[in-house]
PDB file of N, CA, C and O in Angstrom, chain B, residues numbered from 101:
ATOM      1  N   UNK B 101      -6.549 -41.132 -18.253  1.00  0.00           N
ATOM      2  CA  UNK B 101      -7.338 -40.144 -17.556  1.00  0.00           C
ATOM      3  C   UNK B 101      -8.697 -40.745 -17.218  1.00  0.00           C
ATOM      4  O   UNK B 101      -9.214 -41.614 -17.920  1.00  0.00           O
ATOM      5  N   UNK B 102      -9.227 -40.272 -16.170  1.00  0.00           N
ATOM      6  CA  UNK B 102     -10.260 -41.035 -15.509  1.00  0.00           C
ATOM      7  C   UNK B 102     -11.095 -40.603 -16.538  1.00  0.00           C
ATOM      8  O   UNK B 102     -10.620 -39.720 -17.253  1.00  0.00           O
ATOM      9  N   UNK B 103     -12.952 -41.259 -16.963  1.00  0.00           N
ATOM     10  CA  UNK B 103     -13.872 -40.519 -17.360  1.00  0.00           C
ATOM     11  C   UNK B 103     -14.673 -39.627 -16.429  1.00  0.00           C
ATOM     12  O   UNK B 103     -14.909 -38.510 -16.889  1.00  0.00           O
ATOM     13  N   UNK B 104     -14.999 -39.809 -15.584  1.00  0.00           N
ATOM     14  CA  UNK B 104     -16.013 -39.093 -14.610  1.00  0.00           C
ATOM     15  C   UNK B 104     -14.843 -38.882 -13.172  1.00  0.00           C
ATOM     16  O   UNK B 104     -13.702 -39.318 -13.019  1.00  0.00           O
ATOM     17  N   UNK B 105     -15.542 -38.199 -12.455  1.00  0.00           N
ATOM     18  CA  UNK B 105     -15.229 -37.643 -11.107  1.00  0.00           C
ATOM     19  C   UNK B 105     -14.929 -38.971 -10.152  1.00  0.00           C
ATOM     20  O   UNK B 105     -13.842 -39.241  -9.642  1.00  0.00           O
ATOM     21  N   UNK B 106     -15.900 -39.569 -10.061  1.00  0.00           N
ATOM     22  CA  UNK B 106     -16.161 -41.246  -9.325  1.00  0.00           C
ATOM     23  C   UNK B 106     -14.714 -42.097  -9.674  1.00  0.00           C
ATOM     24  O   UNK B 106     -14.099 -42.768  -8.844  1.00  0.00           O
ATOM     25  N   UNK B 107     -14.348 -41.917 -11.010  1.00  0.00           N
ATOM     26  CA  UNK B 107     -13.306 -42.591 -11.018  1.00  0.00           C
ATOM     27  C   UNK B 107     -12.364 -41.742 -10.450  1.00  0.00           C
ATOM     28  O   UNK B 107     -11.898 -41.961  -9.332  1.00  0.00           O
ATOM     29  N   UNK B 108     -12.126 -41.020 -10.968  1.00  0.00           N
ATOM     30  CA  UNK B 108     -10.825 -39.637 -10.321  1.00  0.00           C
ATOM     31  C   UNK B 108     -10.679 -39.870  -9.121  1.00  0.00           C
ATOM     32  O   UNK B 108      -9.564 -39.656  -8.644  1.00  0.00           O
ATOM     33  N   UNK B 109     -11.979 -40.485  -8.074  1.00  0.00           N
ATOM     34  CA  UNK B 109     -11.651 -40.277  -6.876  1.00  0.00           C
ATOM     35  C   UNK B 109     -11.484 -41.576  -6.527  1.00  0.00           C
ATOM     36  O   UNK B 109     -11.035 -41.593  -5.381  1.00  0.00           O
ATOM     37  N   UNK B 110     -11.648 -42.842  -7.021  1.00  0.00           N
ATOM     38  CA  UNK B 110     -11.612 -44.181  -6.738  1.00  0.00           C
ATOM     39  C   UNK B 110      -9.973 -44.362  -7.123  1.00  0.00           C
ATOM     40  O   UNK B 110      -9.189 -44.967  -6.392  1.00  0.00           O
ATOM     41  N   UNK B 111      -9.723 -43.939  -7.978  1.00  0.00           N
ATOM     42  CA  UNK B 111      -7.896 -43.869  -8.646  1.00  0.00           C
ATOM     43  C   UNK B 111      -7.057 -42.680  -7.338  1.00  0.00           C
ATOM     44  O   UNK B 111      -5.941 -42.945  -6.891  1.00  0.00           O
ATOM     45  N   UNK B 112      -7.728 -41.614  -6.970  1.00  0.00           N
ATOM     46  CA  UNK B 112      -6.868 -40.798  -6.280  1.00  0.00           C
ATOM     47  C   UNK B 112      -6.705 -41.692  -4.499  1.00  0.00           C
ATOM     48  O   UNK B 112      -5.738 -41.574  -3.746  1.00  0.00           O
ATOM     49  N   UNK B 113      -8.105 -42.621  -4.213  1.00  0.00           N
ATOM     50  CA  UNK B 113      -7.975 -43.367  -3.152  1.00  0.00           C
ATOM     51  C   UNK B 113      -6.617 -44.171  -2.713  1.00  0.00           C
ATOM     52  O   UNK B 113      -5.761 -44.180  -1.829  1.00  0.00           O
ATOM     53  N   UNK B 114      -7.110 -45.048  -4.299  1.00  0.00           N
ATOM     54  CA  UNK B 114      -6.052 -45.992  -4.727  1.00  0.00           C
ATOM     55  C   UNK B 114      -4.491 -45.993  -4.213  1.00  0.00           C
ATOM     56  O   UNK B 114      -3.797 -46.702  -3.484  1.00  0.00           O
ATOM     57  N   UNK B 115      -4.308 -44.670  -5.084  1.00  0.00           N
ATOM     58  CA  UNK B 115      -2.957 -44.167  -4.801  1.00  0.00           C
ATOM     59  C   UNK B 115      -2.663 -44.195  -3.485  1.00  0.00           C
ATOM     60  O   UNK B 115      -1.798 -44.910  -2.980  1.00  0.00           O
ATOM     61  N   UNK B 116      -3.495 -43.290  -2.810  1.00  0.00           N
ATOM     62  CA  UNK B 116      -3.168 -42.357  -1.533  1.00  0.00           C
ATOM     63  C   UNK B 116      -3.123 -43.831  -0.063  1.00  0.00           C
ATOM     64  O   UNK B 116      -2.813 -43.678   1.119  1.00  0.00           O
ATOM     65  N   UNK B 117      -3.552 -45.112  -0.771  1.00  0.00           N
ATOM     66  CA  UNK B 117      -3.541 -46.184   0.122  1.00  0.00           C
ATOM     67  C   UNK B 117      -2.361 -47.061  -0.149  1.00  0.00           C
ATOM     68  O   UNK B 117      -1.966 -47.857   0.704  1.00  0.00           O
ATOM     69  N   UNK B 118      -1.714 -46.916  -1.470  1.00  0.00           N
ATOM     70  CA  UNK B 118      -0.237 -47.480  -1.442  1.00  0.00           C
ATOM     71  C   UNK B 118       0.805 -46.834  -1.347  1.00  0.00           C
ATOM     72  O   UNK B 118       1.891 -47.350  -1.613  1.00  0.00           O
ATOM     73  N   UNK B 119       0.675 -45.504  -0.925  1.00  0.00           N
ATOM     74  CA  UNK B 119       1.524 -44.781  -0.122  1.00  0.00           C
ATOM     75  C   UNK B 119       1.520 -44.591   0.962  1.00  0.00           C
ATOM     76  O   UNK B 119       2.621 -44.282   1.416  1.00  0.00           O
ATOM     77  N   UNK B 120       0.186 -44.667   2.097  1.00  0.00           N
ATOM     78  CA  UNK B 120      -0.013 -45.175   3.307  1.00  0.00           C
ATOM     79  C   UNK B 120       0.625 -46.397   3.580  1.00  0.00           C
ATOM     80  O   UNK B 120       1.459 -46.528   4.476  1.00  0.00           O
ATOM     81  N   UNK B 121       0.309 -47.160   2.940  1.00  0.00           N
ATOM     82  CA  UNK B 121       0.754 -48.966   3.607  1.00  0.00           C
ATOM     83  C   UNK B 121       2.516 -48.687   3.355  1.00  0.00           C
ATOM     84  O   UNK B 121       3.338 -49.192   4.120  1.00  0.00           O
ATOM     85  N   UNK B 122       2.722 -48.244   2.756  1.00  0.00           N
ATOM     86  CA  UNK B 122       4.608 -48.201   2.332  1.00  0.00           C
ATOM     87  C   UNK B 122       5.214 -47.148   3.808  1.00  0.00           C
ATOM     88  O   UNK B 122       6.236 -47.244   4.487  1.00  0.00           O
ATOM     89  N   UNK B 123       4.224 -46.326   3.856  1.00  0.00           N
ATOM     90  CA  UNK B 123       4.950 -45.895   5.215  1.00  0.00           C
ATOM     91  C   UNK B 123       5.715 -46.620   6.553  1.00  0.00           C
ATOM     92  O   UNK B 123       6.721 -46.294   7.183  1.00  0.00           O
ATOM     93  N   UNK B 124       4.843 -47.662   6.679  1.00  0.00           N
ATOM     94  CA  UNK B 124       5.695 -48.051   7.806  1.00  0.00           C
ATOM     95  C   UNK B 124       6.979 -49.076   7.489  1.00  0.00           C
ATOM     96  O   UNK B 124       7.560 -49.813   8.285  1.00  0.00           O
ATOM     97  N   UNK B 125       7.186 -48.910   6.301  1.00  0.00           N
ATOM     98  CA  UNK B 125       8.956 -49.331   5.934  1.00  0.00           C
ATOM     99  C   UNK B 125       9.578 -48.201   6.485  1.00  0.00           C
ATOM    100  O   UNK B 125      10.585 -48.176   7.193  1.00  0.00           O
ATOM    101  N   UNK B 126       8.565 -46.837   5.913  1.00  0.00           N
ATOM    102  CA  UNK B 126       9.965 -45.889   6.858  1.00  0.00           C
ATOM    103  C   UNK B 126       9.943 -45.402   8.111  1.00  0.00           C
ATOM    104  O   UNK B 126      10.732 -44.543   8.502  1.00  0.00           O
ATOM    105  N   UNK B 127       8.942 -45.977   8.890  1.00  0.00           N
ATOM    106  CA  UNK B 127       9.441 -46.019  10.198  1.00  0.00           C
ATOM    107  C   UNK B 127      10.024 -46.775  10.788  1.00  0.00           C
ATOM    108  O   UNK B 127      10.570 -46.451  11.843  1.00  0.00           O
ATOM    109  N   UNK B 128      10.107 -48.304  10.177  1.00  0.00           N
ATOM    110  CA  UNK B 128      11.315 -49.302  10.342  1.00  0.00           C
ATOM    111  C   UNK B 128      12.658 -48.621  10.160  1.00  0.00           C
ATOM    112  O   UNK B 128      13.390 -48.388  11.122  1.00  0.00           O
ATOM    113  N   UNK B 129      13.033 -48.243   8.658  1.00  0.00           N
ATOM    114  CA  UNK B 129      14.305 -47.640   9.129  1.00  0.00           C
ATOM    115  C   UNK B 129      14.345 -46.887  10.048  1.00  0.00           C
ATOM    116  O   UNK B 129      15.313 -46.870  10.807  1.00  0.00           O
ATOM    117  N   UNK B 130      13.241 -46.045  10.200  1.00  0.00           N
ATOM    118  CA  UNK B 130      13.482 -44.535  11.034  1.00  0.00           C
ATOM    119  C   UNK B 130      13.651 -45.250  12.590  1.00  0.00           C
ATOM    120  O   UNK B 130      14.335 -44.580  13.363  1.00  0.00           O
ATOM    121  N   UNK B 131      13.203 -46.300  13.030  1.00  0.00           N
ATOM    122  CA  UNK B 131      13.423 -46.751  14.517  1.00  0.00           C
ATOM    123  C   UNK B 131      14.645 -47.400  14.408  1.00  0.00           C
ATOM    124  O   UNK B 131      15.323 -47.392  15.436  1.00  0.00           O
ATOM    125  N   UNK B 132      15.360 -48.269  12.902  1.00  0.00           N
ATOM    126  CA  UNK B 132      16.650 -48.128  13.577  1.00  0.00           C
ATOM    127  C   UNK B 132      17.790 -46.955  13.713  1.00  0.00           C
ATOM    128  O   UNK B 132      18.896 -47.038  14.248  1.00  0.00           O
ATOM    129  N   UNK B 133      17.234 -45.945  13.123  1.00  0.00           N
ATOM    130  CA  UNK B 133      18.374 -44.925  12.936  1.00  0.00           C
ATOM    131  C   UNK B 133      18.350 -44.264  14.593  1.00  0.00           C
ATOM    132  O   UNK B 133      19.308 -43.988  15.316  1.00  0.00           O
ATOM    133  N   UNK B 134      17.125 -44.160  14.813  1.00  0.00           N
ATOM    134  CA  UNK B 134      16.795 -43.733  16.546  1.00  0.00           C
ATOM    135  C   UNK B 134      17.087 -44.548  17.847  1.00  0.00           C
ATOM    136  O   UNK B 134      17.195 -44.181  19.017  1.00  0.00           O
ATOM    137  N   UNK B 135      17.200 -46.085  17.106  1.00  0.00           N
ATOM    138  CA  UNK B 135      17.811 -46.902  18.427  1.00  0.00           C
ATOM    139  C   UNK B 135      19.515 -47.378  18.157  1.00  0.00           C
ATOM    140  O   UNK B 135      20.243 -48.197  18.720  1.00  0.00           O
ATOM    141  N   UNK B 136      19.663 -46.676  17.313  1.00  0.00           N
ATOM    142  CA  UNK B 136      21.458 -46.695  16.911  1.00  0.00           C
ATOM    143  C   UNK B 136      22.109 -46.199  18.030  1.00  0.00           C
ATOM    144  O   UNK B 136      21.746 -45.355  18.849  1.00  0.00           O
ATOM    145  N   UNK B 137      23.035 -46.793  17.949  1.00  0.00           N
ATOM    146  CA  UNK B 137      24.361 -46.585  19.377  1.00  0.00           C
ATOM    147  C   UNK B 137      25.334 -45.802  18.765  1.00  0.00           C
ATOM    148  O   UNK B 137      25.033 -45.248  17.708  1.00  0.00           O
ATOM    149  N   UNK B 138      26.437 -45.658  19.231  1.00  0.00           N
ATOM    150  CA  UNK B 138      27.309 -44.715  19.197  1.00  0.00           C
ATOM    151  C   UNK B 138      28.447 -45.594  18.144  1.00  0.00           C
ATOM    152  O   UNK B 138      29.156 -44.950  17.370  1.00  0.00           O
ATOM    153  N   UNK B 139      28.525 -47.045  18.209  1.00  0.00           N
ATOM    154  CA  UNK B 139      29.218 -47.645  17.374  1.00  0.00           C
ATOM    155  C   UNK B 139      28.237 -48.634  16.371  1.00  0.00           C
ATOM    156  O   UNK B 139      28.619 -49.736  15.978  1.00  0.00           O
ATOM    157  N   UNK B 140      26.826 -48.004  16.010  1.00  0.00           N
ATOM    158  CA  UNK B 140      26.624 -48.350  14.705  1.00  0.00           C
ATOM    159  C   UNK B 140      26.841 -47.286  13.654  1.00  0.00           C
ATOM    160  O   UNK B 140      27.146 -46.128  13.940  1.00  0.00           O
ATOM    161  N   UNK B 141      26.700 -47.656  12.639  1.00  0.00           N
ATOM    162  CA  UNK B 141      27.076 -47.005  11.295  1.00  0.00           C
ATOM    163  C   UNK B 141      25.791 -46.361  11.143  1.00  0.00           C
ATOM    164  O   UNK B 141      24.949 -46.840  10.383  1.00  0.00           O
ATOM    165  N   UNK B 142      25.512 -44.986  12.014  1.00  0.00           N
ATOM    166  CA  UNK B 142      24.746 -44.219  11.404  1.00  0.00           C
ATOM    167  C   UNK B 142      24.787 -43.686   9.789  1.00  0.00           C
ATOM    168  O   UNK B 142      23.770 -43.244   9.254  1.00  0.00           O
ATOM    169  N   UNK B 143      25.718 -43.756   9.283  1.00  0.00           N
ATOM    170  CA  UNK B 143      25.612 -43.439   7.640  1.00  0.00           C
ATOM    171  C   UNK B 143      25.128 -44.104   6.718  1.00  0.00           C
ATOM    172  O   UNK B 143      24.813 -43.576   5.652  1.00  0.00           O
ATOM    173  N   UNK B 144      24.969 -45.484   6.978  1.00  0.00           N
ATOM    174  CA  UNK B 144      24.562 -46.184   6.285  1.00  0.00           C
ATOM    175  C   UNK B 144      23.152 -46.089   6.701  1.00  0.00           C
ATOM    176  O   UNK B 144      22.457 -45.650   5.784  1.00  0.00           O
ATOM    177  N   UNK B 145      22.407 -46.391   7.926  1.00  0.00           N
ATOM    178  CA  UNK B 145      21.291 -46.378   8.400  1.00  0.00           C
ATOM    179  C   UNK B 145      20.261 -45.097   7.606  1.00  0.00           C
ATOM    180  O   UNK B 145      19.104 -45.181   7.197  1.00  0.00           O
ATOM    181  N   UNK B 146      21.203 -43.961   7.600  1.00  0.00           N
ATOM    182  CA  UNK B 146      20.760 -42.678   7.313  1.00  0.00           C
ATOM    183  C   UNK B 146      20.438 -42.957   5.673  1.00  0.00           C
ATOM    184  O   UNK B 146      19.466 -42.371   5.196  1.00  0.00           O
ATOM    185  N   UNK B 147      21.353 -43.965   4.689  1.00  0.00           N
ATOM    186  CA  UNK B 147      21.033 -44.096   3.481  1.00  0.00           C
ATOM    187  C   UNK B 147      19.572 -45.014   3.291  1.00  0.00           C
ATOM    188  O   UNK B 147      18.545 -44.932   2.618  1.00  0.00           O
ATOM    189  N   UNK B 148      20.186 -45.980   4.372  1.00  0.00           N
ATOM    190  CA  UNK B 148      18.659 -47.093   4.243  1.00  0.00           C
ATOM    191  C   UNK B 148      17.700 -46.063   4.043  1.00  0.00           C
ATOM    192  O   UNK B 148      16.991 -45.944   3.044  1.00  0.00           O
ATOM    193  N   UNK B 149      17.713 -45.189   5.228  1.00  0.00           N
ATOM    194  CA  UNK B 149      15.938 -44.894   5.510  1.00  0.00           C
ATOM    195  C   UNK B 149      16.092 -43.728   4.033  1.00  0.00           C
ATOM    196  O   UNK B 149      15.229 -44.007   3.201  1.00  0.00           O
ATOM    197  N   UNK B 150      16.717 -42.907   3.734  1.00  0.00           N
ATOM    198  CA  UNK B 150      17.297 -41.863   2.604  1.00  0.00           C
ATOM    199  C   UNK B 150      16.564 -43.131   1.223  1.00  0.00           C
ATOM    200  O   UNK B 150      15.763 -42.745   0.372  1.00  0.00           O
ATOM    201  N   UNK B 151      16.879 -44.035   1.277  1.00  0.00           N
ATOM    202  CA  UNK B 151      16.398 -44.581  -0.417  1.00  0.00           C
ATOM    203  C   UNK B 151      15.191 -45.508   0.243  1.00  0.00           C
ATOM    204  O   UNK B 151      14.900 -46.391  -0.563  1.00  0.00           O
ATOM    205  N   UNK B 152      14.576 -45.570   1.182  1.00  0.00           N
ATOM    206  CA  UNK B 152      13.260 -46.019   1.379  1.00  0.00           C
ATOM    207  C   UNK B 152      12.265 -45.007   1.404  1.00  0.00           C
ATOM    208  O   UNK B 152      11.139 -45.411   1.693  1.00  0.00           O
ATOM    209  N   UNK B 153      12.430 -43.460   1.113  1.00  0.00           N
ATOM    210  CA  UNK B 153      11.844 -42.754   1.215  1.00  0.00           C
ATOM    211  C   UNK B 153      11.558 -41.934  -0.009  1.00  0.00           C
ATOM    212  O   UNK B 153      10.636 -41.143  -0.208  1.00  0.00           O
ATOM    213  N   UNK B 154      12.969 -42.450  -1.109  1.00  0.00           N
ATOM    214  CA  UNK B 154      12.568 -41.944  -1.815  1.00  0.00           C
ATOM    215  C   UNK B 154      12.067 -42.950  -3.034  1.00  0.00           C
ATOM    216  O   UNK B 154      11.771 -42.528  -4.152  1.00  0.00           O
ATOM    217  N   UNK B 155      12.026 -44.127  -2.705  1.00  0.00           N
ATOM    218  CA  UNK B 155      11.373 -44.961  -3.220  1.00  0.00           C
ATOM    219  C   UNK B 155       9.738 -44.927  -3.064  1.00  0.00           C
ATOM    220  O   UNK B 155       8.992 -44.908  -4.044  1.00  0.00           O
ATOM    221  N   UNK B 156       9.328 -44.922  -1.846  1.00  0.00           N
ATOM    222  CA  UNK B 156       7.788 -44.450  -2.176  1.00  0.00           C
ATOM    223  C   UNK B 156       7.320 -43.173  -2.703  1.00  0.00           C
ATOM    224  O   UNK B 156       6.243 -43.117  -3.296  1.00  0.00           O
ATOM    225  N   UNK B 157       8.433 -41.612  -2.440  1.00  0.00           N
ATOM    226  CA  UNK B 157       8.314 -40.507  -3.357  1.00  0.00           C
ATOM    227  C   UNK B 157       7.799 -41.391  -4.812  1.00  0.00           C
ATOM    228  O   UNK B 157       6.676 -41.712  -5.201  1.00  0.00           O
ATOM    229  N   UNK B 158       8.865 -41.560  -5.260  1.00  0.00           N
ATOM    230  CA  UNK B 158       9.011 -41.712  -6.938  1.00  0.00           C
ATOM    231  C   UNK B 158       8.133 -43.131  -7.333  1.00  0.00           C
ATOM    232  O   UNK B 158       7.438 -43.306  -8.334  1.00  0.00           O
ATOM    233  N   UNK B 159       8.367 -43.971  -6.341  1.00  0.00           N
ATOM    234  CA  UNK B 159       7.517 -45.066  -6.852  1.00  0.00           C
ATOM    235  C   UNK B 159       8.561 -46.414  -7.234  1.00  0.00           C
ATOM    236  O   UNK B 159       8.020 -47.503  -7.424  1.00  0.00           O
ATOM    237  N   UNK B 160      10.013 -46.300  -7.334  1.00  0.00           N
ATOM    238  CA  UNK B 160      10.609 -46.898  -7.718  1.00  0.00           C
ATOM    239  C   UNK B 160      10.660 -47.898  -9.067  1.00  0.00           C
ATOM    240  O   UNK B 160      10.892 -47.041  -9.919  1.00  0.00           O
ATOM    241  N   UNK B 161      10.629 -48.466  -9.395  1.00  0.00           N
ATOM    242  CA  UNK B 161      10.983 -49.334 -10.295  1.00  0.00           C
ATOM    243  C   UNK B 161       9.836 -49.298 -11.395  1.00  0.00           C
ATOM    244  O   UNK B 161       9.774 -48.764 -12.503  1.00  0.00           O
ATOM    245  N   UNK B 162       8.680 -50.314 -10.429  1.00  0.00           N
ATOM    246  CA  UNK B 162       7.532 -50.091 -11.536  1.00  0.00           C
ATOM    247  C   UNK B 162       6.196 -49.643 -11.016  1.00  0.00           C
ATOM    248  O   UNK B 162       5.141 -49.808 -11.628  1.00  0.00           O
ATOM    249  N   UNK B 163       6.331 -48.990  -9.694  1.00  0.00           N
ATOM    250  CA  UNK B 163       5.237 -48.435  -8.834  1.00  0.00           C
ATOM    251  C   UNK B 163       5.286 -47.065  -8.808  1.00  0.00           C
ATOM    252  O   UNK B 163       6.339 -46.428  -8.827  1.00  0.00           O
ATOM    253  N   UNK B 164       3.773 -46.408  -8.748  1.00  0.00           N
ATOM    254  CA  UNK B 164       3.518 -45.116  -9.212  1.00  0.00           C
ATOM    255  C   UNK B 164       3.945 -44.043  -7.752  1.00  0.00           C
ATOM    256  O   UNK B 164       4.149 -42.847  -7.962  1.00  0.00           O
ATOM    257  N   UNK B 165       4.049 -44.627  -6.276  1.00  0.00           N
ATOM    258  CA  UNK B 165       4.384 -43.982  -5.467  1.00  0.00           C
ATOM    259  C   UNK B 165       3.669 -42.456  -5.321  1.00  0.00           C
ATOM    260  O   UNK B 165       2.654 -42.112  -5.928  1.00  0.00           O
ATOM    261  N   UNK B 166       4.534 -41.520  -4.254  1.00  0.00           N
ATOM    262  CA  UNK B 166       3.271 -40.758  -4.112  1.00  0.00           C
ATOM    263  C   UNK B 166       3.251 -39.665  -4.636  1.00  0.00           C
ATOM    264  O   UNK B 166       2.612 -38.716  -4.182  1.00  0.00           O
ATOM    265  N   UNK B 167       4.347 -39.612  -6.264  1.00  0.00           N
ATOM    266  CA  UNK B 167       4.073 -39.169  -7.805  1.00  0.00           C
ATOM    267  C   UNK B 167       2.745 -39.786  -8.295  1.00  0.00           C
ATOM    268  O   UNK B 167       1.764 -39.190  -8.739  1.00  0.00           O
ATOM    269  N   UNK B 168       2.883 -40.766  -8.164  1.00  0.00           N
ATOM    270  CA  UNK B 168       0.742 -41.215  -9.018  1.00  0.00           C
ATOM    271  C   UNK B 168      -0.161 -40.668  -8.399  1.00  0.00           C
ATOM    272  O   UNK B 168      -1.214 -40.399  -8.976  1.00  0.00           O
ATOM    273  N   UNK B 169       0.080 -40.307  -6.776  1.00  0.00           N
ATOM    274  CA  UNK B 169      -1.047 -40.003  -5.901  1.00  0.00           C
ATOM    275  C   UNK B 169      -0.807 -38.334  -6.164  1.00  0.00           C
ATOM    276  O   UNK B 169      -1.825 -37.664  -5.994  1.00  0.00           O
ATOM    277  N   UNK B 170      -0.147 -37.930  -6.377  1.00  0.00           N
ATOM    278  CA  UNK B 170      -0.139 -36.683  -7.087  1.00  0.00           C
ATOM    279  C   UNK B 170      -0.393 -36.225  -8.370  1.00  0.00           C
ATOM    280  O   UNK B 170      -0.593 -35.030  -8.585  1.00  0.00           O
ATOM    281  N   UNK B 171      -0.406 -37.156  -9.335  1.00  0.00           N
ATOM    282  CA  UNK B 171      -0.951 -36.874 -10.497  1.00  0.00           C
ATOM    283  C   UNK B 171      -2.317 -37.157 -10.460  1.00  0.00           C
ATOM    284  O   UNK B 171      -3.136 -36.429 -11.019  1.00  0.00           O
ATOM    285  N   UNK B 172      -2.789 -38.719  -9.500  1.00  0.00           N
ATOM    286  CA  UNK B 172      -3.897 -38.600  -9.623  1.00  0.00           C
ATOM    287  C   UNK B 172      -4.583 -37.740  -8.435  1.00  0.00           C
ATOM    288  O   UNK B 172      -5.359 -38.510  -7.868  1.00  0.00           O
ATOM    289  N   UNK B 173      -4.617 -36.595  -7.884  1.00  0.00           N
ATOM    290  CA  UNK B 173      -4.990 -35.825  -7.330  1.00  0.00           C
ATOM    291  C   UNK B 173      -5.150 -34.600  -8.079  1.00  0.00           C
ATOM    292  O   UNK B 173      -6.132 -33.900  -7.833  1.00  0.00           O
ATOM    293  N   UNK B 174      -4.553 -34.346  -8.709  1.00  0.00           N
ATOM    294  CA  UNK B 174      -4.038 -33.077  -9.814  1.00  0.00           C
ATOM    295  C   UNK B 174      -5.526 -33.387 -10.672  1.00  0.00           C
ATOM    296  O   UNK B 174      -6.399 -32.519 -10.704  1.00  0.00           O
ATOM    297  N   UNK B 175      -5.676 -34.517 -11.250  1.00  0.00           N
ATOM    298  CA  UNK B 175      -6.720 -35.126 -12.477  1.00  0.00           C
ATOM    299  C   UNK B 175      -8.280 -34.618 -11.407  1.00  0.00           C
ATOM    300  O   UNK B 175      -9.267 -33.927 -11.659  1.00  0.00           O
ATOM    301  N   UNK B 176      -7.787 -35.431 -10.102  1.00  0.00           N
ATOM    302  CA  UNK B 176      -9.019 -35.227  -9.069  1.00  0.00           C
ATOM    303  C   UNK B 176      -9.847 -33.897  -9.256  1.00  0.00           C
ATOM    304  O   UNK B 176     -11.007 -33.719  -9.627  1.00  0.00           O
ATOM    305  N   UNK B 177      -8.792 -32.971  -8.851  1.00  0.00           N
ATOM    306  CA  UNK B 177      -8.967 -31.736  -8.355  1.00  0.00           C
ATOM    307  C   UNK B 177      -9.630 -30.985  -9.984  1.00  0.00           C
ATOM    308  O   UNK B 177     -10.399 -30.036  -9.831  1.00  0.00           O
ATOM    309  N   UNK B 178      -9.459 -31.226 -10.786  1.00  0.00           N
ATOM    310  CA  UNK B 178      -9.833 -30.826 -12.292  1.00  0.00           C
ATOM    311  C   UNK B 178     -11.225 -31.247 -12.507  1.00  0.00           C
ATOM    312  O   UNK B 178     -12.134 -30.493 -12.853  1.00  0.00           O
ATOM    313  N   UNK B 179     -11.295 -32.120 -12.348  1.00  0.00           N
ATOM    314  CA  UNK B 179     -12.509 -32.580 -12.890  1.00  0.00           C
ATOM    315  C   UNK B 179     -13.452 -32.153 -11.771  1.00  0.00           C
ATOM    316  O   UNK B 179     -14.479 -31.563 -12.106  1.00  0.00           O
ATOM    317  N   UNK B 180     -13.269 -32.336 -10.745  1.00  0.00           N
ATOM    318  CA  UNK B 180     -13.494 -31.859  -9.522  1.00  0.00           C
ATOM    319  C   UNK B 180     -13.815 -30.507 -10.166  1.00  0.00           C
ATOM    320  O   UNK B 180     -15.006 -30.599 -10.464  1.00  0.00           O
ATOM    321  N   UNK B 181     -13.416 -29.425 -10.496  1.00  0.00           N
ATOM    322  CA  UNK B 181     -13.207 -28.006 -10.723  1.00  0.00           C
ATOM    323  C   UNK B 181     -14.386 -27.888 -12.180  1.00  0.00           C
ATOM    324  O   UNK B 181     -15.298 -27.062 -12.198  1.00  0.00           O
ATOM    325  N   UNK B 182     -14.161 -28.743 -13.155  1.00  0.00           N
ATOM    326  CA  UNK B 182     -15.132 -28.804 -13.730  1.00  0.00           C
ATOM    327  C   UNK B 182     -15.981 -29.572 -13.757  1.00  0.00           C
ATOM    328  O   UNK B 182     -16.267 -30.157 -14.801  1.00  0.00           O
ATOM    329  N   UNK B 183     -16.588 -29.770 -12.671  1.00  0.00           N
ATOM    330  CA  UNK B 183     -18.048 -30.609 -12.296  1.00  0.00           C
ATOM    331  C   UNK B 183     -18.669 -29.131 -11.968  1.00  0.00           C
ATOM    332  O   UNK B 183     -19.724 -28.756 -12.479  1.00  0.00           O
ATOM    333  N   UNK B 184     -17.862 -28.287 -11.010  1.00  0.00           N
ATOM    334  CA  UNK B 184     -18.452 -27.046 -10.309  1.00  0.00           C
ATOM    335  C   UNK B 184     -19.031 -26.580 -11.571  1.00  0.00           C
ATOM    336  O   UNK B 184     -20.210 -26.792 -11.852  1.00  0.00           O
ATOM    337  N   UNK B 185     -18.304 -26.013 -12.257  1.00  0.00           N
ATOM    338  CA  UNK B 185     -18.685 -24.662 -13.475  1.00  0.00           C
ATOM    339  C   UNK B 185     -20.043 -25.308 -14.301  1.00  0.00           C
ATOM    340  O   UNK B 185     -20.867 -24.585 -14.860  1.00  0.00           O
ATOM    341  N   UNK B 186     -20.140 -27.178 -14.266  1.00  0.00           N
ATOM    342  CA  UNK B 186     -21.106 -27.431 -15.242  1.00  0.00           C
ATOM    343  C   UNK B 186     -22.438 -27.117 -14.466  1.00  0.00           C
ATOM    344  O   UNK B 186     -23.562 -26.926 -14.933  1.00  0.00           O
ATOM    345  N   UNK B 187     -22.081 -27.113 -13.363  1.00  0.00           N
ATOM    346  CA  UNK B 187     -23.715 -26.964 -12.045  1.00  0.00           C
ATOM    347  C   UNK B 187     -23.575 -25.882 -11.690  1.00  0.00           C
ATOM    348  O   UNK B 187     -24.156 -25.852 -10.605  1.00  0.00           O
ATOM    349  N   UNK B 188     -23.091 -24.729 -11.926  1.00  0.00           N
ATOM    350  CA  UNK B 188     -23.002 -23.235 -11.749  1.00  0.00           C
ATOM    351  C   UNK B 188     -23.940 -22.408 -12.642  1.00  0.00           C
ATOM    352  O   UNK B 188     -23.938 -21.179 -12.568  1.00  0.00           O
TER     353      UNK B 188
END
């Protein structure tokens, strides 16, 4: 858990920029599933882009994906929430 707010938001950046940069894997699949012909194997295409998507969801293997950028947003938004009440 972060100590201060500054970090919360330097960690929630973090995240929210290695789930940006991973996006355009899935518009790679997603342009081949859209420039597919009538005799490629849309099913398979449909799995590619299906487990490239949910690989940056979850994070896959040993990456926090955009589950970390959600937890660390969750932490954000808290501390965030109690910064307010201490200056209230």
């Amino acid at each position: 858990m972060a100590k201060n707010l500054d970090e919360a938001r330097k960690k929630l950046d973090d995240e929210y920029g290695q789930v940006r940069r991973k996006l355009d894997n899935i518009r790679q699949k997603l342009e081949k599933v859209e420039s597919a012909g009538p005799e490629d194997d849309l099913h398979d295409l449909l799995k590619e882009l299906e487990e490239e998507v949910h690989d940056i969801r979850t994070g896959g293997m040993v990456r926090s994906g955009a589950n970390g950028h959600k937890r660390a947003l969750e932490e954000y938004k808290e501390l965030k929430e109690a910064s307010k009440k201490l200056t209230s």
